[in-house]
N, C-alpha and C positions, 0 to 999 in steps of 0.2 A: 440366410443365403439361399436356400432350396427355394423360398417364393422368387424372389429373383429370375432365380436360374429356368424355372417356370414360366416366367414372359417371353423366356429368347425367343420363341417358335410363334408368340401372337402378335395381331397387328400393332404396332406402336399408337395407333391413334385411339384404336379400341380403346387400349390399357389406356390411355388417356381419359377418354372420355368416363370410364366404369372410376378411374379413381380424382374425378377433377374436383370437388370439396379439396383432396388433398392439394392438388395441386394449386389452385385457386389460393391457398394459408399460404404458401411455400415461396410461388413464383414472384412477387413482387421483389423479396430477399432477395434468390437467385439472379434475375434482373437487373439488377444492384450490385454484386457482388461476381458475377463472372464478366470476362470479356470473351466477346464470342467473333469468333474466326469462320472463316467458311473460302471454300474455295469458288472456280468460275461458277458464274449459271445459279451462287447464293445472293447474289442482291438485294434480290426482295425478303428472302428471309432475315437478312442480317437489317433490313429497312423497317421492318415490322417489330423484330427486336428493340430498334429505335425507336418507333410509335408509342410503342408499350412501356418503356420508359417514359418518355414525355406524357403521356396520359396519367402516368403515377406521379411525376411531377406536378403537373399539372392540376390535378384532382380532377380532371373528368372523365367521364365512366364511358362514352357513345363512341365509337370507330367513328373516324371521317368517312365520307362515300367513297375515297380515293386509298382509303388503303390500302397499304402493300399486302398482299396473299400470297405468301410462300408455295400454298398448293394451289395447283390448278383446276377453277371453278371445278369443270367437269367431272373433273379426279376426289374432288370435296364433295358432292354431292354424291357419287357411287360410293364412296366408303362410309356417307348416314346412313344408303339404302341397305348395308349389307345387315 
């Protein structure tokens, strides 16, 4: 519980990225298995949730050129830079 409670104060995408092996095993389940809600101005997050199931469906591994980005290019790119 104390590693946990250790993330609240770091970036979310950080911990993402330093633990994605994990999450990479994990998310296709979770994908699967939650139904994910979101309020206004989530569309494209909850469309990409979409994606990513149909890709699992699917069997293929490549993002269309059109897919949905819940983050904003700009905003994606300064938080690899940090």
């Amino acid at each position: 519980m104390a590693t946990i409670a250790d993330t609240v104060s770091l970036d979310p995408l950080t911990v993402a990225a330093d633990r994605y092996a994990t999450l990479r095993k994990f998310a296709p389940d979770l994908l699967e298995a939650l139904q994910f809600r979101a309020g206004k101005g989530s569309a494209k997050a909850l469309a990409a949730i979409e994606m990513l199931r149909n890709l699992k469906w699917s069997g293929k591994r490549d993002l269309p050129a059109d897919a949905p980005m819940p983050i904003p290019q700009g905003m994606a790119q300064n938080r690899r830079a940090q």
